[in-house]
Backbone and ligand atoms as CSV (ligand in chain L), in Angstrom:
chain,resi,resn,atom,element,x,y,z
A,1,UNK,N,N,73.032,41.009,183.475
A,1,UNK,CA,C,72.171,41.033,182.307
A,1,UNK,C,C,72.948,41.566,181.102
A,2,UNK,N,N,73.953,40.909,180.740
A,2,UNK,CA,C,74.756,41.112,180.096
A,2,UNK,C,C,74.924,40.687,178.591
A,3,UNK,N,N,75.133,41.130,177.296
A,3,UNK,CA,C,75.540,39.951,176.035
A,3,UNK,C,C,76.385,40.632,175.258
A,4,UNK,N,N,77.112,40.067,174.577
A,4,UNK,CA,C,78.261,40.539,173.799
A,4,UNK,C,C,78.244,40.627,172.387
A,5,UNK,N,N,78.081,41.922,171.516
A,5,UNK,CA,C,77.523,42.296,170.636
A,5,UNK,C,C,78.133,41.487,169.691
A,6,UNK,N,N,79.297,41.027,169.373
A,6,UNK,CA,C,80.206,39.371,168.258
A,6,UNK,C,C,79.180,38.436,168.358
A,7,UNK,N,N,78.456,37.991,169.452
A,7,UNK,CA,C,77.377,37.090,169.279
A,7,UNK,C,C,76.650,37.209,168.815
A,8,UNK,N,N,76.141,38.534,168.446
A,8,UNK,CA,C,74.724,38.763,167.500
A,8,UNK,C,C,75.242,38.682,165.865
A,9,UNK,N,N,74.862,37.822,165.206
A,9,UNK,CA,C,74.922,37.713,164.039
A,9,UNK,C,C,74.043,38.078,163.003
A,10,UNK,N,N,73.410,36.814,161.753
A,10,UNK,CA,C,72.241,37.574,161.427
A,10,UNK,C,C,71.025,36.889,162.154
A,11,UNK,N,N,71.014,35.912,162.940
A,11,UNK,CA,C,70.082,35.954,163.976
A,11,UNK,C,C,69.359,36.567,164.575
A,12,UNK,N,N,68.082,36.230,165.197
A,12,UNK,CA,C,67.565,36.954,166.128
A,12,UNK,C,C,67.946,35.838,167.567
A,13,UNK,N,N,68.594,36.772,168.645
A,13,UNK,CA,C,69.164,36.168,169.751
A,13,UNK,C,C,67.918,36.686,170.685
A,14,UNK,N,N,67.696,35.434,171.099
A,14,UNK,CA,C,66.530,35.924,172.452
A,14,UNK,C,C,67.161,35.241,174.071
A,15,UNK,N,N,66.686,36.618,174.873
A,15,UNK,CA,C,67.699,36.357,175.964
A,15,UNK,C,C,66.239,36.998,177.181
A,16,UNK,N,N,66.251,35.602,178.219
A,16,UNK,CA,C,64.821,35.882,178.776
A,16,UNK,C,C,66.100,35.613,180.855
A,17,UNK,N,N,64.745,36.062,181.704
A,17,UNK,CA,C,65.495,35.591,182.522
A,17,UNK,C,C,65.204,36.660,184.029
A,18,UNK,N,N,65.545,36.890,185.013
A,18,UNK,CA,C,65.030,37.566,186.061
A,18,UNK,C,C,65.995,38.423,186.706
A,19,UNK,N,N,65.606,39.548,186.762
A,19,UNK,CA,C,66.536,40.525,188.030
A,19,UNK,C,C,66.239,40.728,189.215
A,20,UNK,N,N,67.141,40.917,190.426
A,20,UNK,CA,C,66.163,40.969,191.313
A,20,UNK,C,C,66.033,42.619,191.345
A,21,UNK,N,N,64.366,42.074,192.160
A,21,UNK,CA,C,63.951,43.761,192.673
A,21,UNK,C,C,64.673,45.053,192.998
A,22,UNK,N,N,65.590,44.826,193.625
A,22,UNK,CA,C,66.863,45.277,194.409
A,22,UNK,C,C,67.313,46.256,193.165
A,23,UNK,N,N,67.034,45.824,192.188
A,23,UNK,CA,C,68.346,46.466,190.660
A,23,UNK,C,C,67.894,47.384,190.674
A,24,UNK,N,N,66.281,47.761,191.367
A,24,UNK,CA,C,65.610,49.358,190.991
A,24,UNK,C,C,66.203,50.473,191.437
A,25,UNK,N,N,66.799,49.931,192.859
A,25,UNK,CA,C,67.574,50.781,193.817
A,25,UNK,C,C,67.055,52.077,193.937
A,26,UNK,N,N,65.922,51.725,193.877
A,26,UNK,CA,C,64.553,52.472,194.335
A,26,UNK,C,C,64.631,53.367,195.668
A,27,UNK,N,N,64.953,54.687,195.775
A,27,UNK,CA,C,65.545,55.662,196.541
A,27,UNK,C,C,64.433,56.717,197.299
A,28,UNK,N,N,63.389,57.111,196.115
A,28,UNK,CA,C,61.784,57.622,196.542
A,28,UNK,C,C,61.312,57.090,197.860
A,29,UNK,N,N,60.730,58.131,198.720
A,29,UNK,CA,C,59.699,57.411,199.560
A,29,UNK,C,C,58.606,57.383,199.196
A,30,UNK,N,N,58.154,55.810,199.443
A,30,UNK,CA,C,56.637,56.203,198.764
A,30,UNK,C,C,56.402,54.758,197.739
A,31,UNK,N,N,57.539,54.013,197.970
A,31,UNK,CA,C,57.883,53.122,196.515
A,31,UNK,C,C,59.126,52.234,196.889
A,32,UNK,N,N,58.135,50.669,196.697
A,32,UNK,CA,C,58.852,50.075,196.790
A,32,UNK,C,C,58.667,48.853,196.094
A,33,UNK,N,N,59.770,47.577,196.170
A,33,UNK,CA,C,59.451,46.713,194.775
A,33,UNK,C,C,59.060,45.434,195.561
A,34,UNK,N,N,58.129,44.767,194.826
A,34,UNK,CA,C,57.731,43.080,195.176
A,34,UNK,C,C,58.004,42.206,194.882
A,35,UNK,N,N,59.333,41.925,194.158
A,35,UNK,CA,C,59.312,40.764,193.661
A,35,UNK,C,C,60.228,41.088,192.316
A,36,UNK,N,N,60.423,39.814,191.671
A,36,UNK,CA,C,61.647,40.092,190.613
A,36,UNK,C,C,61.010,41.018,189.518
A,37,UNK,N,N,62.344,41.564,188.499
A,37,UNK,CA,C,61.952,41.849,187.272
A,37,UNK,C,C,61.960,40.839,186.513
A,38,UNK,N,N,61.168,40.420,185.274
A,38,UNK,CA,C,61.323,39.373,184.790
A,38,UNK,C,C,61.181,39.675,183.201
A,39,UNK,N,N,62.438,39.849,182.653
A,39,UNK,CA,C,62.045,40.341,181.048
A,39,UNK,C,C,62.380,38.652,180.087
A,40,UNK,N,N,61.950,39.378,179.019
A,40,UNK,CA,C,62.271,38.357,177.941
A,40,UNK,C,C,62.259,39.018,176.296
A,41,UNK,N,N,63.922,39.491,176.086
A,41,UNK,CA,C,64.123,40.017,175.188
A,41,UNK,C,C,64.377,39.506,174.095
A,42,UNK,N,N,64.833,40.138,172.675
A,42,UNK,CA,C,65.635,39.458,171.218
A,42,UNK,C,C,66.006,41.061,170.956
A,43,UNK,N,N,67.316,40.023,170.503
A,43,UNK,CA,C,68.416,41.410,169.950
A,43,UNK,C,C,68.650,40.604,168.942
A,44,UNK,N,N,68.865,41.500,167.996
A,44,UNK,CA,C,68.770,41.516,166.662
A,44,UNK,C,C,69.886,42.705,166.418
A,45,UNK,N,N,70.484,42.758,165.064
A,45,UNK,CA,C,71.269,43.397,164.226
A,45,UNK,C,C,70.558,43.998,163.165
A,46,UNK,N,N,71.160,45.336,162.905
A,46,UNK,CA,C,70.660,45.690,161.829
A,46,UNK,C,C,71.656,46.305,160.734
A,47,UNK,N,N,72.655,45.405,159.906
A,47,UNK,CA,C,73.938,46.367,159.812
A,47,UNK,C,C,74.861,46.797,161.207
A,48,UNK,N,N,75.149,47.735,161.380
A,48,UNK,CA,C,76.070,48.018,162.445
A,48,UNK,C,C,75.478,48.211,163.812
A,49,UNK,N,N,74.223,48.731,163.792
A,49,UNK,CA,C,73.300,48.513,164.959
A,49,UNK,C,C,72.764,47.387,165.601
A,50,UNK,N,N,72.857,47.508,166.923
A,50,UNK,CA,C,71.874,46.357,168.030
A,50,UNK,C,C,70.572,46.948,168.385
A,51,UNK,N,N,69.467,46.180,168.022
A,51,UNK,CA,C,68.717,46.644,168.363
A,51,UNK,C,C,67.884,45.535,169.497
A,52,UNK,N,N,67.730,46.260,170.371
A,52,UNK,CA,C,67.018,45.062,172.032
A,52,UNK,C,C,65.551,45.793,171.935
A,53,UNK,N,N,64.596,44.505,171.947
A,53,UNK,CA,C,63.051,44.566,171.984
A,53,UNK,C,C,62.484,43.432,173.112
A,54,UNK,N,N,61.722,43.929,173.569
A,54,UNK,CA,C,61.283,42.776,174.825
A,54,UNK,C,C,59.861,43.127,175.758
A,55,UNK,N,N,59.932,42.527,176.692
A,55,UNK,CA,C,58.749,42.735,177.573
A,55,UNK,C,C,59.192,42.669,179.284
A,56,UNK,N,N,59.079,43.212,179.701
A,56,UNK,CA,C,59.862,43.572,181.243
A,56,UNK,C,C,58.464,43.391,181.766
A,57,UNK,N,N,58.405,43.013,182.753
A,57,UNK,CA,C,57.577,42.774,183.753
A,57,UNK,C,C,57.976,42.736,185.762
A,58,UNK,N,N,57.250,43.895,186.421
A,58,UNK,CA,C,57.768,43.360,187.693
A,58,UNK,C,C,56.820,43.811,188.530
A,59,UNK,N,N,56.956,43.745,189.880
A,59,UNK,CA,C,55.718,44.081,191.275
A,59,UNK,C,C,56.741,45.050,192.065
A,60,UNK,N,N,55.417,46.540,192.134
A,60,UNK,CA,C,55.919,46.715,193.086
A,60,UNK,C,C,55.339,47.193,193.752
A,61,UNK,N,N,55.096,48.119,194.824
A,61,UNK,CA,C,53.970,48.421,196.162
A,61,UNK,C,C,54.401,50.119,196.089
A,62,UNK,N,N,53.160,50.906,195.692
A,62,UNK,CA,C,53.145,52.325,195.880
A,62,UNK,C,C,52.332,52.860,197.082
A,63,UNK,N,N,53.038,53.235,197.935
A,63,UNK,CA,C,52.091,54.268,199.020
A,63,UNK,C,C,50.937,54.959,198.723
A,64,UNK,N,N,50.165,54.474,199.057
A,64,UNK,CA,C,48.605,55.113,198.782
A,64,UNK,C,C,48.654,57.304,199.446
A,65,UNK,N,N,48.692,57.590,197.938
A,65,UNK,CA,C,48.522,59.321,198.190
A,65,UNK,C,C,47.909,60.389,199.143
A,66,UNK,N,N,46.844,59.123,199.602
A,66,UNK,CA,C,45.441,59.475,201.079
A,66,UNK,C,C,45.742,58.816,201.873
A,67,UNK,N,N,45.615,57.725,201.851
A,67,UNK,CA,C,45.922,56.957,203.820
A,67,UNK,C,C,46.982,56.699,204.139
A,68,UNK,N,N,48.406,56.737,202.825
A,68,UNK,CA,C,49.319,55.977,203.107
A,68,UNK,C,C,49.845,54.477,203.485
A,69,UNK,N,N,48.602,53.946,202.783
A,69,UNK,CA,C,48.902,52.587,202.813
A,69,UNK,C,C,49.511,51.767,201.508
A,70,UNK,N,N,50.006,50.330,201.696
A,70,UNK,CA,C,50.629,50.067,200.409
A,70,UNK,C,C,49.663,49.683,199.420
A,71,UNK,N,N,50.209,50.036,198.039
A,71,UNK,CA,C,49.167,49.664,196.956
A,71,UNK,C,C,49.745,48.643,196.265
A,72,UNK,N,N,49.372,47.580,195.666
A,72,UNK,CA,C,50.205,46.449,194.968
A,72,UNK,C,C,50.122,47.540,193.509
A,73,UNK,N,N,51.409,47.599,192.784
A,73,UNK,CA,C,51.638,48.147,191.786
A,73,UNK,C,C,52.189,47.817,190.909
A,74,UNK,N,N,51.295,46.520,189.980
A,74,UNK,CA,C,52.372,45.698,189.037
A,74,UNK,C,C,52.251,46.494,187.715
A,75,UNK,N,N,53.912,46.125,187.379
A,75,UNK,CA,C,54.267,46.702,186.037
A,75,UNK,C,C,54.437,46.171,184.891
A,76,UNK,N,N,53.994,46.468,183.534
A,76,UNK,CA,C,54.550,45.938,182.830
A,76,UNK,C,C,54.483,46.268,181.225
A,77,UNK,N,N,55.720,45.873,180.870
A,77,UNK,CA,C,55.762,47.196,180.049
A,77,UNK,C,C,56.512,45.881,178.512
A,78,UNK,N,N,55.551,46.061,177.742
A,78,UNK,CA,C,55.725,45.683,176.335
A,78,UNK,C,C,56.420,46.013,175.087
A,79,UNK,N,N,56.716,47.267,175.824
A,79,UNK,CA,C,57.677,48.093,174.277
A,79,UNK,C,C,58.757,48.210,174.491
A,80,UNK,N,N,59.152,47.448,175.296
A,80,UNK,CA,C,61.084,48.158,176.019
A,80,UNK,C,C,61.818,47.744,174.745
A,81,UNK,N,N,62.714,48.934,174.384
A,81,UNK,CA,C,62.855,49.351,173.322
A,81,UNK,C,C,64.607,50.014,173.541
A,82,UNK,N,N,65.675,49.519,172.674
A,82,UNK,CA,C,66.801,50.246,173.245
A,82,UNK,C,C,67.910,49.667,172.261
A,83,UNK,N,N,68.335,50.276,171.769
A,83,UNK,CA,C,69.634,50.561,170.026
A,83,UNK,C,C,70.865,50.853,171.158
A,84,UNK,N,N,71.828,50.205,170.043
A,84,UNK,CA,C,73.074,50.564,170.198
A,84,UNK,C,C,73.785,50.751,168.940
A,85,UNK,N,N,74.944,51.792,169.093
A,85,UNK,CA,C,75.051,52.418,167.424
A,85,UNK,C,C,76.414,51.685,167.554
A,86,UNK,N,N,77.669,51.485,166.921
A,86,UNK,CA,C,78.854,51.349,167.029
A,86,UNK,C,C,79.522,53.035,167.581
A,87,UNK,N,N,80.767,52.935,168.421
A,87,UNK,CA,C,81.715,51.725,168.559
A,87,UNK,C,C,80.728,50.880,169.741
A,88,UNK,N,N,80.622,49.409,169.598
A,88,UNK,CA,C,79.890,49.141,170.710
A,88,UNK,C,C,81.314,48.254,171.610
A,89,UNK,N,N,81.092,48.270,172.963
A,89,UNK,CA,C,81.857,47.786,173.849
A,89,UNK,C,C,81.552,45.986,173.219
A,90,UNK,N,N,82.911,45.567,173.739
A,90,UNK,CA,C,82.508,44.032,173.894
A,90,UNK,C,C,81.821,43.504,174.590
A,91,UNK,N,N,80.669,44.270,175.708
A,91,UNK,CA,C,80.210,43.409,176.371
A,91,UNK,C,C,79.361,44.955,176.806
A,92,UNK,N,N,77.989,44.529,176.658
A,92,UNK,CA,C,76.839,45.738,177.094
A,92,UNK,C,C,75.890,45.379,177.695
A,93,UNK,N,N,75.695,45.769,178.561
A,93,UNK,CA,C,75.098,45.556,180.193
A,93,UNK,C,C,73.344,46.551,179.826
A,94,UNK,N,N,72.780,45.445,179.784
A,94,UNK,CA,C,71.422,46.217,180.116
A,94,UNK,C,C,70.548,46.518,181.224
A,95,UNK,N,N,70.952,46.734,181.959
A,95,UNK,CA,C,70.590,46.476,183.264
A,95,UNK,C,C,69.818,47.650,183.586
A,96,UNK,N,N,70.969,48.415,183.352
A,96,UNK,CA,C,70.976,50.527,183.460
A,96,UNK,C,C,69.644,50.565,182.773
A,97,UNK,N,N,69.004,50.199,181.457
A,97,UNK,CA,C,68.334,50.332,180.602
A,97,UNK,C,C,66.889,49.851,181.024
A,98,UNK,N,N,67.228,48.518,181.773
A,98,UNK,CA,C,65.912,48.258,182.051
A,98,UNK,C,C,65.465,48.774,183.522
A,99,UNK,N,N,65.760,49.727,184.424
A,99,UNK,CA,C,65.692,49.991,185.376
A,99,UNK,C,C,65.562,51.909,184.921
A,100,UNK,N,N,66.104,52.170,184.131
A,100,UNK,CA,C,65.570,53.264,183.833
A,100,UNK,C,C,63.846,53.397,182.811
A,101,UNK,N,N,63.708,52.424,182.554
A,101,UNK,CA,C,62.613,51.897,181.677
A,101,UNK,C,C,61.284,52.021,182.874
A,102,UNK,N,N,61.589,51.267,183.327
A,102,UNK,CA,C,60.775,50.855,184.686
A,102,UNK,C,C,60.430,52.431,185.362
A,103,UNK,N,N,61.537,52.958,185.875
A,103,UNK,CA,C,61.235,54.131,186.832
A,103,UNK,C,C,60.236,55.323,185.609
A,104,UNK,N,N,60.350,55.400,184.457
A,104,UNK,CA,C,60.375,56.123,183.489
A,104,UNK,C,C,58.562,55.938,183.947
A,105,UNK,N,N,57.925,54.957,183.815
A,105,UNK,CA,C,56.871,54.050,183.517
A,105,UNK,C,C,56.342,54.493,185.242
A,106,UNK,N,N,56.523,55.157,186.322
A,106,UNK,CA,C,56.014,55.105,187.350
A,106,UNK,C,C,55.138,55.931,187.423
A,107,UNK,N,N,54.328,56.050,188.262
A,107,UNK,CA,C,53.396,57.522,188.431
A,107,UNK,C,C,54.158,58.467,189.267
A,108,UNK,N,N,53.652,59.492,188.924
A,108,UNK,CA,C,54.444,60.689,190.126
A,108,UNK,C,C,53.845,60.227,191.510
A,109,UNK,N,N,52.534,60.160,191.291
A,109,UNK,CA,C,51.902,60.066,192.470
A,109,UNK,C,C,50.727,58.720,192.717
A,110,UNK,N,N,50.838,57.801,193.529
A,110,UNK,CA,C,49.613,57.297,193.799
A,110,UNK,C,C,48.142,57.430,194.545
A,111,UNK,N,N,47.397,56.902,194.087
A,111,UNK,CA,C,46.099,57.402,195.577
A,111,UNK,C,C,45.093,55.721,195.105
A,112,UNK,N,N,44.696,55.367,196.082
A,112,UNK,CA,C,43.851,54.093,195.779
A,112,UNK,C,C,42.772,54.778,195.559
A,113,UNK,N,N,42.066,53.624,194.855
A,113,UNK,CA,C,40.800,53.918,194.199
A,113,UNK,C,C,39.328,53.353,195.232
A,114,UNK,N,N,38.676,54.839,195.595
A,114,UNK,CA,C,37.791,54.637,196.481
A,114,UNK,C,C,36.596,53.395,196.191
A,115,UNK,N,N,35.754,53.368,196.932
A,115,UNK,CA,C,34.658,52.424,196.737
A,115,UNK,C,C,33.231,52.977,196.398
A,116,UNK,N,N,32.372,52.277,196.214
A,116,UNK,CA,C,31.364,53.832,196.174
A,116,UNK,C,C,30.642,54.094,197.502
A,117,UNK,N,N,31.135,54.258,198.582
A,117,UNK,CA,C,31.236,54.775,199.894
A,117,UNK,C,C,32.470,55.522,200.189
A,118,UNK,N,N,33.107,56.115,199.197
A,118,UNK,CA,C,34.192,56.917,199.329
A,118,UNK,C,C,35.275,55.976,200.031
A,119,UNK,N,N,35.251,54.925,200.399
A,119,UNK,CA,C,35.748,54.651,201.393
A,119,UNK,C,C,37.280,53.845,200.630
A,120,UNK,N,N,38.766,53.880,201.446
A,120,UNK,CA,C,39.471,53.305,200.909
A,120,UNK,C,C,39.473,52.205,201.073
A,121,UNK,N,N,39.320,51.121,199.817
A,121,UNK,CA,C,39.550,49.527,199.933
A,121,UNK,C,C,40.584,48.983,200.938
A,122,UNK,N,N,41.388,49.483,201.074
A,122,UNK,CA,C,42.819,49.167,202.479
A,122,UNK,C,C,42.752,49.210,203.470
A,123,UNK,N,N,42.290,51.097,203.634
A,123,UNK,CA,C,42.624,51.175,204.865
A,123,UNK,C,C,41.065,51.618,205.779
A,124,UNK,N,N,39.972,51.183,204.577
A,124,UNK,CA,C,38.423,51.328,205.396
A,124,UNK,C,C,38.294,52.762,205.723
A,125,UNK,N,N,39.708,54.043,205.555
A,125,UNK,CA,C,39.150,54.854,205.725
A,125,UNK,C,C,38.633,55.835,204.815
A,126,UNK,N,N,37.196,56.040,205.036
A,126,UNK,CA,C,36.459,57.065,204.395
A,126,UNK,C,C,36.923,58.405,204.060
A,127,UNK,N,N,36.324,59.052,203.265
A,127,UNK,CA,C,36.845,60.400,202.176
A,127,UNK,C,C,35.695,60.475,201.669
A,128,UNK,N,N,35.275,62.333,202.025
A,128,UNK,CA,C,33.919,62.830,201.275
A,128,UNK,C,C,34.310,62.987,200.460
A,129,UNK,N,N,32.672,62.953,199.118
A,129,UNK,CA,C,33.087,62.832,198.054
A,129,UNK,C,C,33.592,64.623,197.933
A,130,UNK,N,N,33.598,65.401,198.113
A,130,UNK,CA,C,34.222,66.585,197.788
A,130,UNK,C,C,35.615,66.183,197.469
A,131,UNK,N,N,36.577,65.644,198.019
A,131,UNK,CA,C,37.732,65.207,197.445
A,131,UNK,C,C,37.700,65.050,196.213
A,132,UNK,N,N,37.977,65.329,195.508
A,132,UNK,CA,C,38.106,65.335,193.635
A,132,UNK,C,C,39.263,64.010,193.917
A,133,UNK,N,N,38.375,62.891,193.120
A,133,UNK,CA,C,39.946,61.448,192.890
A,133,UNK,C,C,40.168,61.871,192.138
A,134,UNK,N,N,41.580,61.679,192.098
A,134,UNK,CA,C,42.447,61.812,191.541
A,134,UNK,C,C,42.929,60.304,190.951
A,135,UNK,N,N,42.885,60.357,189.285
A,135,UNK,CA,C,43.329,59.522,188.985
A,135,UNK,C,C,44.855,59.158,188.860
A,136,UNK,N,N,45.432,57.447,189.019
A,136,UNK,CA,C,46.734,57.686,189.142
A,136,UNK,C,C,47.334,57.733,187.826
A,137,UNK,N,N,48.673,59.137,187.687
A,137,UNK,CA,C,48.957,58.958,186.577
A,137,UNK,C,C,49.932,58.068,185.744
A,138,UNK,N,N,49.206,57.060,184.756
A,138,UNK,CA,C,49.794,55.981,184.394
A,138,UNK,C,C,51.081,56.369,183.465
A,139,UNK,N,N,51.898,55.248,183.085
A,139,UNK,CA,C,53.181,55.641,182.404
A,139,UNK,C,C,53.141,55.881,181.170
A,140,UNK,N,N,51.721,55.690,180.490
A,140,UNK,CA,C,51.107,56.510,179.140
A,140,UNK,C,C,50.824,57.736,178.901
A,141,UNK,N,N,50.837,58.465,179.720
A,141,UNK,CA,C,50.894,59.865,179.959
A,141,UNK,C,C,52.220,60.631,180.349
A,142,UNK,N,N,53.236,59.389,180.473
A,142,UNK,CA,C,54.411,60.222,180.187
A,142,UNK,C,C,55.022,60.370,178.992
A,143,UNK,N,N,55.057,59.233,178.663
A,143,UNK,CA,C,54.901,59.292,177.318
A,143,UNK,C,C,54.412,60.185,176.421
A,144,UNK,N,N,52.724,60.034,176.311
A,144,UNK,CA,C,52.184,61.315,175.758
A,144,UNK,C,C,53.356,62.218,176.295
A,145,UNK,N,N,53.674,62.989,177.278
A,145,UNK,CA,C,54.008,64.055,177.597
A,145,UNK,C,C,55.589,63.834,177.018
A,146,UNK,N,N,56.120,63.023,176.409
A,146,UNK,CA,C,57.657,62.661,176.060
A,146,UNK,C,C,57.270,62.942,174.540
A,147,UNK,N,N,56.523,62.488,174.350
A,147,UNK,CA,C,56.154,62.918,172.222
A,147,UNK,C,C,55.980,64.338,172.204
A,148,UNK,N,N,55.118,64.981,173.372
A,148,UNK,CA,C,54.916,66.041,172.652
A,148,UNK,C,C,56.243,67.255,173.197
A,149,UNK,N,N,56.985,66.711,173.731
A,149,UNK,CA,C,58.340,67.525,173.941
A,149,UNK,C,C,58.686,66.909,172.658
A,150,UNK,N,N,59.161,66.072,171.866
A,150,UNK,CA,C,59.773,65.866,170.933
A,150,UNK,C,C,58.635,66.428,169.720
A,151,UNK,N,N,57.578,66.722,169.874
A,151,UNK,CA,C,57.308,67.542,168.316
A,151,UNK,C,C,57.797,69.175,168.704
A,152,UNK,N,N,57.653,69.488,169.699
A,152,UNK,CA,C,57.997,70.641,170.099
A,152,UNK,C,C,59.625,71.039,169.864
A,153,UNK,N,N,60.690,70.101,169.340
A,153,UNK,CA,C,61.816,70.397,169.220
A,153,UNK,C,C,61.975,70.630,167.641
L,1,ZN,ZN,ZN,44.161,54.629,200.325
């Protein structure tokens, strides 16, 4: 997933296309991937800067937090967002970028979402409601939690 910053002119270069799952190299237990990544970016120049904007999209399966079963966990993420300043290499690999994007975007933790019989959609097994659900936390809340370290600096 590669392009070479001499090619970007004053164009907008759009560069679309698939990674496989595998690139997550997804190490967590608890998490695993379904299927390709599939982005579709444009890099653009701005003066001496590259700037890459796109939409990443991929599947992957999170271990359910209560029964331990798999959860289909598709991703997808609209703002992938990523500058390059000079000196830039002849040839810059986004790969690193979109796989740190992705993991960035995960929940700490999953738990499926009961039925109103407490019961888990998967694995049929039941949970009193005393269990407080726990909602899963989405990759907008890391965020939130990434802004407000940066007003805090
Ligand atoms: Zn479950």
């Amino acid at each position: 997933m590669k392009f070479n910053p001499s090619d970007i002119g004053d164009e907008i270069v759009s560069m679309s296309g698939t990674l496989p799952g595998e690139t997550l190299d997804l190490k967590e237990q608890g998490i695993r991937t379904d299927g390709e990544i599939a982005y579709r970016l444009t890099i653009q120049r701005e003066e001496e800067t590259l700037i890459v904007l796109g939409k990443l999209q991929t599947k992957l399966q999170l271990q359910c937090g209560r029964c331990l079963d798999w959860i289909p966990w598709p991703i997808e993420i609209d703002d992938f967002c990523v500058t390059f300043e000079p000196p830039l290499a002849t040839s810059i690999d986004l790969t690193e970028n979109v796989r740190e994007d992705i993991i960035l975007r995960l929940p700490l933790r999953a738990a499926c979402e009961l039925d109103a019989e407490h019961r888990c959609p998967r694995s049929g097994k039941s949970y009193p409601p005393k269990d407080a659900v726990e909602t899963p936390m989405q990759g907008g809340d890391v965020w939130q939690s990434l802004d407000k370290l940066k007003i805090k600096e």
